[in-house]
Biotite code that builds the C-alpha atoms (Angstrom):
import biotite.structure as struc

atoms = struc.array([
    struc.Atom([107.386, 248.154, 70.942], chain_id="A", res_id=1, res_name="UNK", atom_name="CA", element="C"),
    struc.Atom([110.055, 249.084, 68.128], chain_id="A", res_id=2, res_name="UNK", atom_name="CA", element="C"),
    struc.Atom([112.150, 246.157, 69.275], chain_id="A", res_id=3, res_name="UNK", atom_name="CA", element="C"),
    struc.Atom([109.350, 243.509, 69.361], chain_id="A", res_id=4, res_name="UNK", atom_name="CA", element="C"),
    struc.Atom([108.987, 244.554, 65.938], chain_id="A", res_id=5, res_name="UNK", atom_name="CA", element="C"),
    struc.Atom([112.116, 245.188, 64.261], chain_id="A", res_id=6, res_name="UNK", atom_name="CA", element="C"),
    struc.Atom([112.539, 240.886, 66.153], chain_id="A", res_id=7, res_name="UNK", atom_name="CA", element="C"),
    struc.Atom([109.879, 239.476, 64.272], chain_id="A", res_id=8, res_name="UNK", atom_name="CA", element="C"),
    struc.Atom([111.087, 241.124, 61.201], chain_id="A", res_id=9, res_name="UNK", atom_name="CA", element="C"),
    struc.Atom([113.998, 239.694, 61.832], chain_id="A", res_id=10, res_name="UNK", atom_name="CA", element="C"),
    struc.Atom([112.359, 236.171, 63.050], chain_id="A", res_id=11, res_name="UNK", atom_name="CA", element="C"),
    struc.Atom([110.545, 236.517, 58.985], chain_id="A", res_id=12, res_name="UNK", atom_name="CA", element="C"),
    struc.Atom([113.512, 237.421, 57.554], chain_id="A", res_id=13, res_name="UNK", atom_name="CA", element="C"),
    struc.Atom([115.496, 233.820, 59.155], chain_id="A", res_id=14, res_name="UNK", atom_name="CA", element="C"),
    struc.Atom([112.854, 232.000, 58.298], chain_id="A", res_id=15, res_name="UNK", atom_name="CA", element="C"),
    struc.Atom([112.767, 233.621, 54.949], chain_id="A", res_id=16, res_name="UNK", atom_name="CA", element="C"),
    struc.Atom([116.439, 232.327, 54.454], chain_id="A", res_id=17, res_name="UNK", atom_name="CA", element="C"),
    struc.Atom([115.393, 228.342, 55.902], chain_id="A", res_id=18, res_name="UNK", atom_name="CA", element="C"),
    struc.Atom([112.821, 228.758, 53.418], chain_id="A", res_id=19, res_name="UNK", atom_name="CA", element="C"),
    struc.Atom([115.199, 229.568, 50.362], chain_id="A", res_id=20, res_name="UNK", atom_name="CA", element="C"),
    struc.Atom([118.349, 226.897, 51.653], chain_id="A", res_id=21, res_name="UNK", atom_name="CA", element="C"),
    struc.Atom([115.735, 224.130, 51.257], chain_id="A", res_id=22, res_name="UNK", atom_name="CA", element="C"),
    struc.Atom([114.190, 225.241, 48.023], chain_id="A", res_id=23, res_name="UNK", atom_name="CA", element="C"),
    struc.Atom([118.181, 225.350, 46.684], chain_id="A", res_id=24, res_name="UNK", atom_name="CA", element="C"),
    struc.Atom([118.311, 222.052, 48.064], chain_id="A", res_id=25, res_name="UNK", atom_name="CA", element="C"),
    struc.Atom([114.913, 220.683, 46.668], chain_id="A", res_id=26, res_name="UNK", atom_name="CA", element="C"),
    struc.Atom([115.785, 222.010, 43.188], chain_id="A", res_id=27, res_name="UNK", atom_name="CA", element="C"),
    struc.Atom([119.574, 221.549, 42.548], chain_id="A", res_id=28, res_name="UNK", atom_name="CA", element="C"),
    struc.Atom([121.995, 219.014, 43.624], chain_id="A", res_id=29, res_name="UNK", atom_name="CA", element="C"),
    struc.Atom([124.829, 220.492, 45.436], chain_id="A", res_id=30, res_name="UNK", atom_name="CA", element="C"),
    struc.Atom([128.063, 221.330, 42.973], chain_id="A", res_id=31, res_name="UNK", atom_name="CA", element="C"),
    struc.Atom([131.233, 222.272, 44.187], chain_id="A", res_id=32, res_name="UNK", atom_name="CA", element="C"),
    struc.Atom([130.068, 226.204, 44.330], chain_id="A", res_id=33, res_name="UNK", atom_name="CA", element="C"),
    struc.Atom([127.813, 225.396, 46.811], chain_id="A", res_id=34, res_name="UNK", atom_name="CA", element="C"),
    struc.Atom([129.817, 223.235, 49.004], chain_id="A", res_id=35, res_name="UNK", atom_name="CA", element="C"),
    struc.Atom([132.315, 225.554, 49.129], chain_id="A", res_id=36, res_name="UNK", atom_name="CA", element="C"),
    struc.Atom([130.117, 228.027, 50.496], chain_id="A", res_id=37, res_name="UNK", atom_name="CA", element="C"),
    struc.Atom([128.794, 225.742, 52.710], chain_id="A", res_id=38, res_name="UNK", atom_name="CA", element="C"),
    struc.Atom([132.513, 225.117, 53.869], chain_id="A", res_id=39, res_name="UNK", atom_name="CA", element="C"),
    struc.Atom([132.431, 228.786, 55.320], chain_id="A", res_id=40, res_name="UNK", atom_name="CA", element="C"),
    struc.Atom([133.158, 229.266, 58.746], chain_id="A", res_id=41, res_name="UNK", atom_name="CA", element="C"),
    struc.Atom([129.554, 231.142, 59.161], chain_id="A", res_id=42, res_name="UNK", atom_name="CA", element="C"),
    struc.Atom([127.810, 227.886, 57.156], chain_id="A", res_id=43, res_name="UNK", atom_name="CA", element="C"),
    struc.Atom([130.156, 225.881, 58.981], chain_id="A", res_id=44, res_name="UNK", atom_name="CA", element="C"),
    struc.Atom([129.127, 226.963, 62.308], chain_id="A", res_id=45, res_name="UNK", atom_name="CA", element="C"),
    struc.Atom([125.095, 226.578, 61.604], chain_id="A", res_id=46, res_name="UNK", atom_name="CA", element="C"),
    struc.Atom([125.704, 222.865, 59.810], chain_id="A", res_id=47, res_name="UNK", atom_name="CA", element="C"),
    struc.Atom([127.748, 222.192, 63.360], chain_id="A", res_id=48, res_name="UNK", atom_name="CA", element="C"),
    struc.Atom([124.739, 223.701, 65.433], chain_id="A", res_id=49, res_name="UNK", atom_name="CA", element="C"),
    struc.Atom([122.128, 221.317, 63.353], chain_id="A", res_id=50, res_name="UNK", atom_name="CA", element="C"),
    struc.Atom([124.609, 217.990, 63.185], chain_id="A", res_id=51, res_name="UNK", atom_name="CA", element="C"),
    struc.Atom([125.187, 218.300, 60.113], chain_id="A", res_id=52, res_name="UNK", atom_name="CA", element="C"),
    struc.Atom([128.430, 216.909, 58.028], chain_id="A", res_id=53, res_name="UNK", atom_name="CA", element="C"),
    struc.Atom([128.986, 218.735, 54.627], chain_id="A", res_id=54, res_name="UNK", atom_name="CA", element="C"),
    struc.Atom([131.618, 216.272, 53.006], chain_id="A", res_id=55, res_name="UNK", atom_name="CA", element="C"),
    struc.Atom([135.212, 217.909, 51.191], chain_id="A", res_id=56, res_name="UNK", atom_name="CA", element="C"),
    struc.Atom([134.518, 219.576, 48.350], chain_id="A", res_id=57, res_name="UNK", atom_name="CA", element="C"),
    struc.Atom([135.971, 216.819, 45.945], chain_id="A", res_id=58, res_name="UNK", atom_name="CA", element="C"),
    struc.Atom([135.255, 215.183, 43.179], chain_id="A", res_id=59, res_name="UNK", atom_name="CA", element="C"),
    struc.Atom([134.149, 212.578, 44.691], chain_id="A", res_id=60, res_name="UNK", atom_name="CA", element="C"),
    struc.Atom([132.191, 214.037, 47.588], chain_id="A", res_id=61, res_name="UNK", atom_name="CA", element="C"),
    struc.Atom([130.302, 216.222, 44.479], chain_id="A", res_id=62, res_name="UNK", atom_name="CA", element="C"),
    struc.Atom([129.664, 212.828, 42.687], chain_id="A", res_id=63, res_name="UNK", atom_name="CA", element="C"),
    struc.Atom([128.409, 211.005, 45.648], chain_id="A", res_id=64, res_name="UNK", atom_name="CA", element="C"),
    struc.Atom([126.378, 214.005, 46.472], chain_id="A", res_id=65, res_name="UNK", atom_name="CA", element="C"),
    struc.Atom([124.427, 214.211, 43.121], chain_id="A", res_id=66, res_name="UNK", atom_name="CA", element="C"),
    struc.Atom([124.298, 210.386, 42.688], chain_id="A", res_id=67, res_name="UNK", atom_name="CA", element="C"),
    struc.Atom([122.305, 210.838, 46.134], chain_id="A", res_id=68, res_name="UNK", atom_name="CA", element="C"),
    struc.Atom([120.503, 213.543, 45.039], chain_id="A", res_id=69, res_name="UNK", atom_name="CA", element="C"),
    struc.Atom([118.885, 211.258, 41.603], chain_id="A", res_id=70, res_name="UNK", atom_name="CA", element="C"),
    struc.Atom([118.441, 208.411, 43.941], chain_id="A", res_id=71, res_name="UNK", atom_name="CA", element="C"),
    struc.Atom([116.223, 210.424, 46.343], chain_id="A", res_id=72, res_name="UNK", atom_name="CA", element="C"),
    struc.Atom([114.298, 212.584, 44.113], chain_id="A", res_id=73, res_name="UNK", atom_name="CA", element="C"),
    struc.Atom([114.949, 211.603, 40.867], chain_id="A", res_id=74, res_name="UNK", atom_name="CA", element="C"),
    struc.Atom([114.649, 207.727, 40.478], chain_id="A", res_id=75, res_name="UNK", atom_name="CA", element="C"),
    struc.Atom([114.184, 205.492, 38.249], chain_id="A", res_id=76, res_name="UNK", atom_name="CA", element="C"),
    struc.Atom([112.354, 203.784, 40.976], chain_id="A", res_id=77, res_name="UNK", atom_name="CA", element="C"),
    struc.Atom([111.991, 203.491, 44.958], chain_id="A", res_id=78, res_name="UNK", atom_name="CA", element="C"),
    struc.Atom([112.380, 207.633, 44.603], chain_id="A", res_id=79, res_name="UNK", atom_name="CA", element="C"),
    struc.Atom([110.734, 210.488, 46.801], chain_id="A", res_id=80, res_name="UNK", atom_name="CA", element="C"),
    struc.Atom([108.342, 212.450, 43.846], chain_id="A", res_id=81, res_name="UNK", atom_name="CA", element="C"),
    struc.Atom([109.059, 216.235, 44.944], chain_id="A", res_id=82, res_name="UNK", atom_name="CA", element="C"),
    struc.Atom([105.320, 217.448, 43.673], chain_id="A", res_id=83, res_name="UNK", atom_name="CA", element="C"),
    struc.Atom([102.326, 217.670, 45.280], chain_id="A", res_id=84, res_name="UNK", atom_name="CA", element="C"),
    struc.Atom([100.388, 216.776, 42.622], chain_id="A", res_id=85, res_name="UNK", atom_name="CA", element="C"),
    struc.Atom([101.905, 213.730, 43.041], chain_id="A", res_id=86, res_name="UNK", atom_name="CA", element="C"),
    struc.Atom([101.517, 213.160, 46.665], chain_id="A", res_id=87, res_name="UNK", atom_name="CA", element="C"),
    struc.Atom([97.988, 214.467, 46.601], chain_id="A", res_id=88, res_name="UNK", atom_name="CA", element="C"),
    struc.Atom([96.064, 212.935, 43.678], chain_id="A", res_id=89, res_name="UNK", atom_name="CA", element="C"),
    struc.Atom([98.546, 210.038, 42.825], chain_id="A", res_id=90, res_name="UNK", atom_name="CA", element="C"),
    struc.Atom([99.993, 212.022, 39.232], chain_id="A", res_id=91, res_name="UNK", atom_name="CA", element="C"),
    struc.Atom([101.563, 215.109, 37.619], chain_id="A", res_id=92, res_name="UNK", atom_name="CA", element="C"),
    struc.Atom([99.980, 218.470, 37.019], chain_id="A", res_id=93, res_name="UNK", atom_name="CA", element="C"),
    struc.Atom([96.816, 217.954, 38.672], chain_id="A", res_id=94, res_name="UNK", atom_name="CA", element="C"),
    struc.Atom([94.716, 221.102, 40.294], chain_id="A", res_id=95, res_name="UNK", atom_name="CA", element="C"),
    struc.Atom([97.693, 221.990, 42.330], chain_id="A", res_id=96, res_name="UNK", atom_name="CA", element="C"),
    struc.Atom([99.103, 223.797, 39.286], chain_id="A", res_id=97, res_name="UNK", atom_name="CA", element="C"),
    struc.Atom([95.931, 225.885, 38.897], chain_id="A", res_id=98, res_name="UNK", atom_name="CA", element="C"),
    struc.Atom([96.042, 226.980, 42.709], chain_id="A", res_id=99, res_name="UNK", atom_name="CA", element="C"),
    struc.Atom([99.972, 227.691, 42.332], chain_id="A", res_id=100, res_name="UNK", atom_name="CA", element="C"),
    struc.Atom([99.335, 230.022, 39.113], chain_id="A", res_id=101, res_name="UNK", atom_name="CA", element="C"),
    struc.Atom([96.924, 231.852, 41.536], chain_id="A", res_id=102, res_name="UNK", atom_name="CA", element="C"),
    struc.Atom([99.574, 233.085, 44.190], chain_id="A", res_id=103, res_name="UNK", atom_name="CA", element="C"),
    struc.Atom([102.594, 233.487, 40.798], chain_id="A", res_id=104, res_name="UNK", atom_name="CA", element="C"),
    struc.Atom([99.822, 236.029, 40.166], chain_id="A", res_id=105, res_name="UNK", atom_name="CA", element="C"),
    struc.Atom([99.845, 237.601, 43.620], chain_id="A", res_id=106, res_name="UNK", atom_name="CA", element="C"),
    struc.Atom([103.412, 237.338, 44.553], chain_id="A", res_id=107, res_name="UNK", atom_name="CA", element="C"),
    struc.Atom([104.736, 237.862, 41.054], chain_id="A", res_id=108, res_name="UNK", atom_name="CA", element="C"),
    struc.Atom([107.341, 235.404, 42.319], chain_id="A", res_id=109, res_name="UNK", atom_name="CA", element="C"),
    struc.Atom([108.744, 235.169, 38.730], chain_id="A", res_id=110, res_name="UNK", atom_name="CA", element="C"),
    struc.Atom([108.574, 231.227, 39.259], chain_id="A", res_id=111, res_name="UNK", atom_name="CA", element="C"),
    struc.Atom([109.293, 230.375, 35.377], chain_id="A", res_id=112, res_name="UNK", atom_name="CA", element="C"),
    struc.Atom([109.833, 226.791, 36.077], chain_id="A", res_id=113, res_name="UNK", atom_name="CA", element="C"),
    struc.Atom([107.044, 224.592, 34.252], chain_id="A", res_id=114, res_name="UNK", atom_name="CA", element="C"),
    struc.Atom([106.375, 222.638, 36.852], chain_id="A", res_id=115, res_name="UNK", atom_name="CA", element="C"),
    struc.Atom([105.144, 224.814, 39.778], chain_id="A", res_id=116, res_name="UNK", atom_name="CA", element="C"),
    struc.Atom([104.258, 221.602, 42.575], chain_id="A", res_id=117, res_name="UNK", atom_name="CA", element="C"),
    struc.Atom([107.966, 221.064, 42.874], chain_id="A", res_id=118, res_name="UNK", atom_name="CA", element="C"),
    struc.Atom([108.319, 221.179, 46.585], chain_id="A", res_id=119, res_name="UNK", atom_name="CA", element="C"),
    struc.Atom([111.516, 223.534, 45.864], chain_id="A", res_id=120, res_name="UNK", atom_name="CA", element="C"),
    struc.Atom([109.486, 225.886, 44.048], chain_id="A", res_id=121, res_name="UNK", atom_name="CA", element="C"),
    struc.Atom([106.898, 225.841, 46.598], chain_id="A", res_id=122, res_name="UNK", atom_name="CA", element="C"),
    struc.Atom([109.759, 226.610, 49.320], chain_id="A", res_id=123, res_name="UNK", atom_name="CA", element="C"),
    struc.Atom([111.697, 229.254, 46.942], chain_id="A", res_id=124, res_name="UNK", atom_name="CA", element="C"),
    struc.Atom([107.779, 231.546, 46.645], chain_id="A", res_id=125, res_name="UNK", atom_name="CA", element="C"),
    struc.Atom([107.061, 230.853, 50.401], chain_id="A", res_id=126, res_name="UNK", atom_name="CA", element="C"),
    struc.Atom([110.390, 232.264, 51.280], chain_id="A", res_id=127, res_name="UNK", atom_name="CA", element="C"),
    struc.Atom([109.473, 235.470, 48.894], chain_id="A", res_id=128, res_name="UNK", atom_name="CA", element="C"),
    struc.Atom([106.336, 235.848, 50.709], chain_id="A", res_id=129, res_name="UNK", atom_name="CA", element="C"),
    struc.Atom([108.104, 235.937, 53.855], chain_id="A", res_id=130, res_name="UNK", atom_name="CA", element="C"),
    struc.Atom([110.987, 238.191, 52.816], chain_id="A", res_id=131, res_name="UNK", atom_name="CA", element="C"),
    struc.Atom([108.090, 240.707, 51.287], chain_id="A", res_id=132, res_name="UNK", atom_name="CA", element="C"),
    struc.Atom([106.433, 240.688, 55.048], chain_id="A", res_id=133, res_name="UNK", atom_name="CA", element="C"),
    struc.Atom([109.490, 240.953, 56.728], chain_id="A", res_id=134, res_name="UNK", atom_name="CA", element="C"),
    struc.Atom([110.299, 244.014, 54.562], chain_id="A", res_id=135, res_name="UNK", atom_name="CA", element="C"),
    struc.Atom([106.698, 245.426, 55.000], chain_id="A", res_id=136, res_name="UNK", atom_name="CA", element="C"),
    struc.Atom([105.839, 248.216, 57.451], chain_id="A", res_id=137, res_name="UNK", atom_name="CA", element="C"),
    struc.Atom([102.221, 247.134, 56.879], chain_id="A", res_id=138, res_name="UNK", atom_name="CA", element="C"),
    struc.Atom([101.440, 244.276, 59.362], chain_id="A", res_id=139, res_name="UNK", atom_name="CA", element="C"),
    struc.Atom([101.471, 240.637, 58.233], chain_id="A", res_id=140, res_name="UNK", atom_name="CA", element="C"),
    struc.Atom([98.883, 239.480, 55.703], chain_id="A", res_id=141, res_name="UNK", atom_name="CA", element="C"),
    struc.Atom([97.432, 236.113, 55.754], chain_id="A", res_id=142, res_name="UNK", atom_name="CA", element="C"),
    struc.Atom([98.711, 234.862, 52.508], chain_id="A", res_id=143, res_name="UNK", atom_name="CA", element="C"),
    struc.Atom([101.836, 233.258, 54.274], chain_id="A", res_id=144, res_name="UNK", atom_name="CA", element="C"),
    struc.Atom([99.260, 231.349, 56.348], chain_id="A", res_id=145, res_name="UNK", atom_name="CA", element="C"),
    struc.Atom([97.157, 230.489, 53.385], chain_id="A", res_id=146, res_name="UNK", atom_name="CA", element="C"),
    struc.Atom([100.418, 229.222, 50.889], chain_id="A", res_id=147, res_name="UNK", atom_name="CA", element="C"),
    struc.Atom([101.536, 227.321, 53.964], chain_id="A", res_id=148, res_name="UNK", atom_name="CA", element="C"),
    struc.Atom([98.473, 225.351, 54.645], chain_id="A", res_id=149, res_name="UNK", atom_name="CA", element="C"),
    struc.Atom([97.990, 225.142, 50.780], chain_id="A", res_id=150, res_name="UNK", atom_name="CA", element="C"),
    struc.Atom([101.377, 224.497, 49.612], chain_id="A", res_id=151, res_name="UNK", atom_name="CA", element="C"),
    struc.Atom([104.051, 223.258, 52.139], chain_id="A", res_id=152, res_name="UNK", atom_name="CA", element="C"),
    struc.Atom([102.180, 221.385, 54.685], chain_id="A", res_id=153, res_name="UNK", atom_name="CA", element="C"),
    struc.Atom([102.311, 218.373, 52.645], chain_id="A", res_id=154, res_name="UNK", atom_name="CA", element="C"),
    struc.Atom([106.047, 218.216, 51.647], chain_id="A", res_id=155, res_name="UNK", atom_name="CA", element="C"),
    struc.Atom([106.889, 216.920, 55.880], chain_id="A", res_id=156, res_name="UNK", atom_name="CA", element="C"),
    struc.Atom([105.985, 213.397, 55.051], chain_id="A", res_id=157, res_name="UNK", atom_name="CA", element="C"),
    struc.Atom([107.940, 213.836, 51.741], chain_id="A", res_id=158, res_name="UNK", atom_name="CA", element="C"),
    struc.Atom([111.199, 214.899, 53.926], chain_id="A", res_id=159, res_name="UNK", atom_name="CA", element="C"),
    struc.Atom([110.236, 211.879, 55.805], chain_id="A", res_id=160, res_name="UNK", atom_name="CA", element="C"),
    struc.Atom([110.161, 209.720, 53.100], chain_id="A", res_id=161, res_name="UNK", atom_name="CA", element="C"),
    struc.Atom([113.389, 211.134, 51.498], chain_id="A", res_id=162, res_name="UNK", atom_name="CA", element="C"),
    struc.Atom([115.505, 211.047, 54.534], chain_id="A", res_id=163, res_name="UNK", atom_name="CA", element="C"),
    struc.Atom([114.845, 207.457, 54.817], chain_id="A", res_id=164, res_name="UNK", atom_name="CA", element="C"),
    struc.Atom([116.233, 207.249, 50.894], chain_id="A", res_id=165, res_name="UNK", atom_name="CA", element="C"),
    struc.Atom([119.050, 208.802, 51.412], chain_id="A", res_id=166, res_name="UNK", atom_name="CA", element="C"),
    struc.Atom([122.188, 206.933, 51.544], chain_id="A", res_id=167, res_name="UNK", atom_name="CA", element="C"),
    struc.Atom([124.581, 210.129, 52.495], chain_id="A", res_id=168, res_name="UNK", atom_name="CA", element="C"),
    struc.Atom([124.532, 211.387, 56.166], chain_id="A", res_id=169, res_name="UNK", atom_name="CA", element="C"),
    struc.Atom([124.591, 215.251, 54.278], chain_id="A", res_id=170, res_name="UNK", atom_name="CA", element="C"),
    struc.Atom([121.330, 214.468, 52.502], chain_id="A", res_id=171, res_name="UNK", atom_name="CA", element="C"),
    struc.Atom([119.479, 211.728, 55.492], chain_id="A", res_id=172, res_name="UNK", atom_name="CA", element="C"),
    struc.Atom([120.043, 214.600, 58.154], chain_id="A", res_id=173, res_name="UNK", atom_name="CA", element="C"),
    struc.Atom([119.585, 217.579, 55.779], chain_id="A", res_id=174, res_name="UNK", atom_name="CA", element="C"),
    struc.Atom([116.266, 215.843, 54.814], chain_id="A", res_id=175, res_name="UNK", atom_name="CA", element="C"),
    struc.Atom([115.353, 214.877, 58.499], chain_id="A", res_id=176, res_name="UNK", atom_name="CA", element="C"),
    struc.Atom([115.938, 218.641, 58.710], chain_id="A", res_id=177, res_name="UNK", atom_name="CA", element="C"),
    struc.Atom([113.311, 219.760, 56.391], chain_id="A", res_id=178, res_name="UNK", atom_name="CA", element="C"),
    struc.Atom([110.958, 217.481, 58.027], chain_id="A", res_id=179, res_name="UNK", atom_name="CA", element="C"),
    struc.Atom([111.528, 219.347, 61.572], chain_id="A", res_id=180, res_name="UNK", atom_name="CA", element="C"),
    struc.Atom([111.015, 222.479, 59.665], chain_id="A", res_id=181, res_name="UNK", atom_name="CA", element="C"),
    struc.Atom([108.182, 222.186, 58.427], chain_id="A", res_id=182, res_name="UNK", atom_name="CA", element="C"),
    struc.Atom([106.834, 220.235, 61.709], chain_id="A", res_id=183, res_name="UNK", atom_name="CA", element="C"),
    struc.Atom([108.211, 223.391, 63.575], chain_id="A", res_id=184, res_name="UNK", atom_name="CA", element="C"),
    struc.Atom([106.427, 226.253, 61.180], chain_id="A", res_id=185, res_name="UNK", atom_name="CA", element="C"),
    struc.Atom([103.135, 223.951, 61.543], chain_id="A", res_id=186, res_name="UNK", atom_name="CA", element="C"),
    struc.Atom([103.552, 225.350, 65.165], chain_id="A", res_id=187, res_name="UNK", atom_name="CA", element="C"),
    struc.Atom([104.459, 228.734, 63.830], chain_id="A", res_id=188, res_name="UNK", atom_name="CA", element="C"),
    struc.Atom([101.293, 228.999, 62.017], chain_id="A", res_id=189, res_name="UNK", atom_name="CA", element="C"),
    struc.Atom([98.871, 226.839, 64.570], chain_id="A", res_id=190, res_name="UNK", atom_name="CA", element="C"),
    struc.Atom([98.439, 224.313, 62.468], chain_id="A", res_id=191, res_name="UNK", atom_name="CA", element="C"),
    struc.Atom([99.684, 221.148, 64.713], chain_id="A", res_id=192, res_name="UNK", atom_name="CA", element="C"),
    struc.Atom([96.756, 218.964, 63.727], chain_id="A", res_id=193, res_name="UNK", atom_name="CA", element="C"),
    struc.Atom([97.742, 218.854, 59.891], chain_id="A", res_id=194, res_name="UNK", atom_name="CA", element="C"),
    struc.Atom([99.149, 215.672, 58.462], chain_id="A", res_id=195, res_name="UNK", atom_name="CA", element="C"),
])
């Protein structure tokens, strides 16, 4: 029984750390810090397992990286909006930012960023709630459930959309990723009939 649980600790914990790599990814472009970490044999090895490339750290790989990176998310047109707001009722700040102030209240996630429907925001408090349950010895709550279905279900047709944007393999399969992520915790959390 101890093993079965100290496993799905675990099994939060990974997911915790998925979680937390795409909120990095939602909210930053990548600069040479973080490609060189990437370029570490353990990073190495999980970009290998998922098919990924990660280009040289150059100047020019960084460049073409964050030129991607506005293209995608950033515009100034044909771009992938990363808030839910945005996705849901067609502009900025809408009730979304009311329900996300709710669980900043319960998870005390420290989110300081003004905008609170940015998908990497969303990512970088689900992976908190995760990490907190994985480090619980009380069993799960709901609330990952709940922030799921409230706040990260709709970013797979974003992924979808910004895969399709991008015009580096890094970002196109990193994005087509997220979208199999997401898809995959849908499963995690019974929710295959969400769209």
């Amino acid at each position: 029984m101890m093993n079965v649980l100290a496993d799905a600790k675990r099994e939060l914990a990974g997911r915790a750390g998925v979680y937390e790599l795409f909120a990095h990814l939602l909210l930053n472009e990548v600069d040479s810090k973080i490609l060189s970490l990437f370029h570490d044999e353990q990073w190495l090895r999980c970009w290998q397992d998922l098919e990924i490339e990660i280009p040289a750290v150059s100047e020019a790989g960084i460049e073409m990286l964050a030129v991607d990176y506005c293209r995608i998310f950033i515009g100034p047109k044909d771009f992938c909006p990363p808030y839910q707001s945005v996705w849901e009722d067609g502009h900025m700040q809408s009730d979304v930012i009311t329900s996300m102030n709710e669980y900043v209240e319960i998870v005390s996630s420290g989110a300081s960023q003004n905008i609170k429907d940015h998908a990497g925001v969303q990512f970088k408090m689900m992976s908190q709630i995760l990490q907190f349950e994985a480090a619980s010895d009380e069993p799960p709550s709901t609330l990952a459930h709940a922030f799921f279905v409230d706040h990260i279900a709709w970013t797979e047709p974003m992924f979808s959309l910004a895969s399709t944007l991008a015009e580096t393999d890094f970002y196109s399969t990193v994005l087509e990723s997220g979208k199999e992520f997401v898809a995959s915790e849908k499963s995690v959390f019974s929710l295959d009939a969400i769209d």
